[in-house]
C-alpha positions, 0 to 999 in steps of 0.5 A, a space after each residue: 330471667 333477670 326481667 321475670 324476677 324482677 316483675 315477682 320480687 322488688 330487686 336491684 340488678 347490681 350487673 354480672 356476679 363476680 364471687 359467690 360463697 367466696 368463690 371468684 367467678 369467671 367467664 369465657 362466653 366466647 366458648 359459654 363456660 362458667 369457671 368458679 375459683 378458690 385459691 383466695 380461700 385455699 392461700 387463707 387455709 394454708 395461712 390460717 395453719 402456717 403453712 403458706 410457705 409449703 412447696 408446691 407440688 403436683 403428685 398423683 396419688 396411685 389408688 393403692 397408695 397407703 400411708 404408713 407409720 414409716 412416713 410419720 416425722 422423725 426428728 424433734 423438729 419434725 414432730 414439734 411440726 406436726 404436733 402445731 397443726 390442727 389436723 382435722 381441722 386442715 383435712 376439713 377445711 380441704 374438703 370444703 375446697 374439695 367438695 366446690 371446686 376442687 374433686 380432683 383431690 378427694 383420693 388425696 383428702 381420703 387417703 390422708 384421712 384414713 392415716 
């Protein structure tokens, strides 16, 4: 392919593609699967909103999860917390991440939307 290109158009072949769009690829031909990676843009998302020092967790969200007013923050502390970040601004830069690499979390993303 890279030979019919290069007779069509005036090109420079720069050897196996490392990232695209921001996103880090990896290879495994011994199997033939291509892997793409966001967790450069991801850790730049929870920096850019100051919650790079959250506490990762793994938690299956149940189709019939709702969120409540119940769970909105309750003490000054946590308030003065929610009111510094940018919501929508979190929830669209996690769909980008979504959307590219990362479909196993689009219950979460709508369900936090909906709030």
């Amino acid at each position: 392919m890279k030979k019919q290109l290069s007779d069509e158009f005036e090109m420079k072949d720069l050897g196996a593609a490392n990232k695209i769009l921001g996103m880090k690829i990896t290879r495994d031909r011994s199997v033939g699967k291509l892997f793409l990676s966001q967790q450069a843009y991801v850790e730049k998302v929870l920096k850019l909103f100051n919650i790079n020092n959250a506490k990762p967790v793994t938690i299956s969200f149940a189709a019939h999860f709702k969120l409540s007013a119940d769970m909105s923050p309750k003490t000054d502390e946590e308030m003065e917390h929610k009111s510094s970040v940018p919501y929508s601004s979190v929830v669209g830069s996690i769909m980008y991440a979504m959307v590219y690499t990362r479909p196993n979390i689009s219950h979460a993303v709508s369900v936090g939307q909906d709030e």
